[in-house]
C-alpha positions as CSV (number, residue, x, y, z in Angstrom):
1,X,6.1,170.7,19.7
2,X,6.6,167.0,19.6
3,X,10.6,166.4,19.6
4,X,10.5,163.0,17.3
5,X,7.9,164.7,14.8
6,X,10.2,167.5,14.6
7,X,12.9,165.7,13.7
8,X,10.9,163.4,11.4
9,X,10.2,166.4,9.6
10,X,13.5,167.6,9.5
11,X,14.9,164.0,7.9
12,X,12.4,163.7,5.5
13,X,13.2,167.5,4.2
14,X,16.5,166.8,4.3
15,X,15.9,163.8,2.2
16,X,13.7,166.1,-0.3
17,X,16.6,168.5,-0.9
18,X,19.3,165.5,-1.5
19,X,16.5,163.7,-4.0
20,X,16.3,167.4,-5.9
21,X,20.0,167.6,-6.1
22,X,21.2,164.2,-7.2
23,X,19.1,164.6,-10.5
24,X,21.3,168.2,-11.2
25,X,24.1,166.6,-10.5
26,X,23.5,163.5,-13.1
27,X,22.5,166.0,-15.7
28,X,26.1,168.0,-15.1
29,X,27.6,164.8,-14.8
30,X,26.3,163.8,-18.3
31,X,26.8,167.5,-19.6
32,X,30.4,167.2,-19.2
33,X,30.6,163.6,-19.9
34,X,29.3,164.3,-23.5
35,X,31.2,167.6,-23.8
36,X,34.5,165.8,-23.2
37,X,33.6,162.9,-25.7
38,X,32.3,165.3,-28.5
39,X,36.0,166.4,-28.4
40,X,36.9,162.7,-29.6
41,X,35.7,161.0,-32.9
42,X,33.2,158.7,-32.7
43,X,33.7,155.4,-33.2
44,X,32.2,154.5,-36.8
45,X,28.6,153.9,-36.6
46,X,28.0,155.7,-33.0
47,X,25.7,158.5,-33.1
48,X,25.1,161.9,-30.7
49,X,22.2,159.7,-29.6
50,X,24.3,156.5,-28.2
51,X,27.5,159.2,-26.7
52,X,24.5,161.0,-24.9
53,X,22.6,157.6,-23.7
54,X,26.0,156.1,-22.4
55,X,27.1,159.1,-20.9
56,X,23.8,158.7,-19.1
57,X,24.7,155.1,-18.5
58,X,27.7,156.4,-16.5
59,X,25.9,158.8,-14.6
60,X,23.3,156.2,-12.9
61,X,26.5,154.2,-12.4
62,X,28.3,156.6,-10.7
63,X,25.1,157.6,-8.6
64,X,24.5,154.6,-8.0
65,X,28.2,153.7,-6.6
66,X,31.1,155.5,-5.1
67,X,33.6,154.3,-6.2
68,X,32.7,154.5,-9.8
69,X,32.1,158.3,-9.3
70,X,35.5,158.8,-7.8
71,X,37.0,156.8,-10.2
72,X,35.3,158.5,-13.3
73,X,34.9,162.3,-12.1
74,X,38.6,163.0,-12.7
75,X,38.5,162.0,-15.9
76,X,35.8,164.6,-17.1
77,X,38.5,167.1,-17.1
78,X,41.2,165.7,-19.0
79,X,41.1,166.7,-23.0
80,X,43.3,163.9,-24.3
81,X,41.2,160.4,-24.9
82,X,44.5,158.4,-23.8
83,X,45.4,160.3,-20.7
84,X,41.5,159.8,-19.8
85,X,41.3,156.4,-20.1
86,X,44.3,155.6,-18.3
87,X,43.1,157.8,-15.5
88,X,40.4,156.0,-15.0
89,X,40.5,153.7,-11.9
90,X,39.1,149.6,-12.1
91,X,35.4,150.5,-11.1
92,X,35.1,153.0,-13.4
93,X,36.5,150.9,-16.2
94,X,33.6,148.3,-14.9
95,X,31.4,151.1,-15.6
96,X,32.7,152.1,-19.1
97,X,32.2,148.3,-20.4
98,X,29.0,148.0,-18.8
99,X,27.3,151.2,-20.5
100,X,29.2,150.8,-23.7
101,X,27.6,150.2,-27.3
């Protein structure tokens, strides 16, 4: 068999099983994104609906960027609002104002 069409085949697999992951791994991502913030209270006037859409935000932000990931990922397992905040690093802060309300 053909050497380059072999491994043509093998990339764009390989590229298959990334695309099928990255979509479970936003939807965990938003999961415990919205499970940490339902332990907060709301700001007045934000519903289910705009924690669930931001936490969303987030996700395609971190996807989307490294750095955001790395910085917002630690936070996802810290219970107390303050501690969280302050452990998250510059780009996910960017990210934070961005996909806010």
């Amino acid at each position: 068999m053909n050497k380059p069409l072999v491994a043509g085949i093998a990339a764009i697999l390989a590229s298959l099983s990334f695309a099928a992951i990255a979509p479970a791994q936003a939807s965990d991502f938003v999961a415990r994104c919205v499970a940490i913030s339902s332990n907060d209270t709301l700001p007045e006037g934000m519903s289910q609906a705009d924690l669930e859409a931001g936490c969303a935000c987030l996700a395609a932000a971190a996807e989307a960027d490294p750095a955001v990931a790395a910085d917002l990922e630690p936070a996802l397992s810290i219970e107390d609002y303050e501690a969280r905040m302050a452990s998250v690093g510059p780009a996910g802060q960017a990210a934070l104002s961005s996909c806010s309300p």
